[in-house]
C-alpha positions as CSV (number, residue, x, y, z in Angstrom):
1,X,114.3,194.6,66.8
2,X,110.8,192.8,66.8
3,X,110.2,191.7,70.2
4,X,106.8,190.4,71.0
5,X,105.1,188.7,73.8
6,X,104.0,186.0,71.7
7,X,105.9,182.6,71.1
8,X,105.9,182.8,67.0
9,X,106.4,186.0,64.5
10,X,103.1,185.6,62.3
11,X,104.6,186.1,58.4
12,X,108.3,185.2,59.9
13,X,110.3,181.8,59.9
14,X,112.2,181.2,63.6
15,X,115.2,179.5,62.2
16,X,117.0,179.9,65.3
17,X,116.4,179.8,69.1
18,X,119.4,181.9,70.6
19,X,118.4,181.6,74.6
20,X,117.2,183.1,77.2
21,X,117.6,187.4,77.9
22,X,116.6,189.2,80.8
23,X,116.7,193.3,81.4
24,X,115.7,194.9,85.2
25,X,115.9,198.0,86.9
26,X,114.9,198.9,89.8
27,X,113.6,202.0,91.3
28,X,114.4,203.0,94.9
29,X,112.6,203.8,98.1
30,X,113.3,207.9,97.3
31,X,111.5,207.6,94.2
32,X,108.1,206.7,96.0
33,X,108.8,209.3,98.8
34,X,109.3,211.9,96.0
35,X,105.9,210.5,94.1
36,X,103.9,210.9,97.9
37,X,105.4,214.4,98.1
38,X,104.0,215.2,94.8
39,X,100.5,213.6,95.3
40,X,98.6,216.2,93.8
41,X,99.5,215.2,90.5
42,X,96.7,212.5,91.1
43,X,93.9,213.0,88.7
44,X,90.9,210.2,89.3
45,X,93.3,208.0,91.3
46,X,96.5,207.8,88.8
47,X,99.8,209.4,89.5
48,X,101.3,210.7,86.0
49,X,104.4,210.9,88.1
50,X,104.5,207.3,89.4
51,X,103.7,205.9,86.0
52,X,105.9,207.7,84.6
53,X,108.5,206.4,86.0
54,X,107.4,203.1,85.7
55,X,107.6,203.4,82.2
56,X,110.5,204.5,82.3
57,X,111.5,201.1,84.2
58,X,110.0,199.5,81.9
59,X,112.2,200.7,78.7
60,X,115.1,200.2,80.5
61,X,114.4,196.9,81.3
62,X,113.1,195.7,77.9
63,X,115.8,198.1,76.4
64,X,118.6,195.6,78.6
65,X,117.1,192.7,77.0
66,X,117.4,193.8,73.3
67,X,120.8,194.7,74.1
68,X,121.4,191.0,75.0
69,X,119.6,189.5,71.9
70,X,122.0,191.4,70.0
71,X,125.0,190.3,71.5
72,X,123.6,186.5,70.9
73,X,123.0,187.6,67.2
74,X,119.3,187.6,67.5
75,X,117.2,190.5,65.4
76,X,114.0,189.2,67.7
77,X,112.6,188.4,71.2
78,X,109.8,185.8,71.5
79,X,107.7,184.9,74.5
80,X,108.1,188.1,76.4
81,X,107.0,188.7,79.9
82,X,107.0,191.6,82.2
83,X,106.5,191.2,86.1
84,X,106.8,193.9,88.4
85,X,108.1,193.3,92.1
86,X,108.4,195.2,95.0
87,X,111.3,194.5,97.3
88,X,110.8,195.6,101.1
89,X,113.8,196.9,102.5
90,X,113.6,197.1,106.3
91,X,110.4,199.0,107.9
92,X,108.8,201.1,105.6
93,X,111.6,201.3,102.7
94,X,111.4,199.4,99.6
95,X,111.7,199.4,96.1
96,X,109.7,198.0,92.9
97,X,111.7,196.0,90.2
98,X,110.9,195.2,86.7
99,X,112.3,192.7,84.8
100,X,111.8,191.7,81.4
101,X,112.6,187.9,79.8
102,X,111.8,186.5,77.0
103,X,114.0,184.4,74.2
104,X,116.5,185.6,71.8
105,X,115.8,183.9,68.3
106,X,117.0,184.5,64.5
107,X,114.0,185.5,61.9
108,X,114.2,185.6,58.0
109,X,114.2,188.6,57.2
């Protein structure tokens, strides 16, 4: 599936708009205790750990939101967009959520 952040496929005809498709996931306040616990895997200020698993958010999200554009019968996502929120949860829990969106369409192949 070609999903793109872009509103138009450059060589493809959009012959039809499907609607709208959304993916999250969420990662939970253990995750970011476990992360802190495991802070010297911080080279020059980056955690592989912590983006790892935010990459990991991120496929799952994205990977949600293909499985909707299938269900509409779409074989593409247009005008994609990623945010990334976090969610406090009392004092000093939280968690950080991606979501995904974009819309479901029908290319020529």
């Amino acid at each position: 599936m070609i999903v793109v952040t872009t509103p138009t496929l450059e060589g493809k005809k959009i012959v039809r708009y499907l609607g709208l498709v959304s993916g999250e996931a969420i990662l939970g306040a253990n995750i970011f205790k476990d992360f802190f616990a495991g802070i010297r895997d911080i080279v020059g200020g980056r955690s592989a750990a912590y983006e790892g698993e935010l990459r990991k958010a991120k496929d799952i999200a994205v990977g949600e939101m293909i499985t909707y554009a299938r269900q509409y019968g779409g074989n593409a996502v247009v005008g994609v967009d990623l945010d990334y929120e976090t969610i406090q949860i009392g004092q000093g829990g939280g968690m950080l959520m991606v979501s995904a969106s974009g819309t479901a369409v029908q290319v020529e192949d």
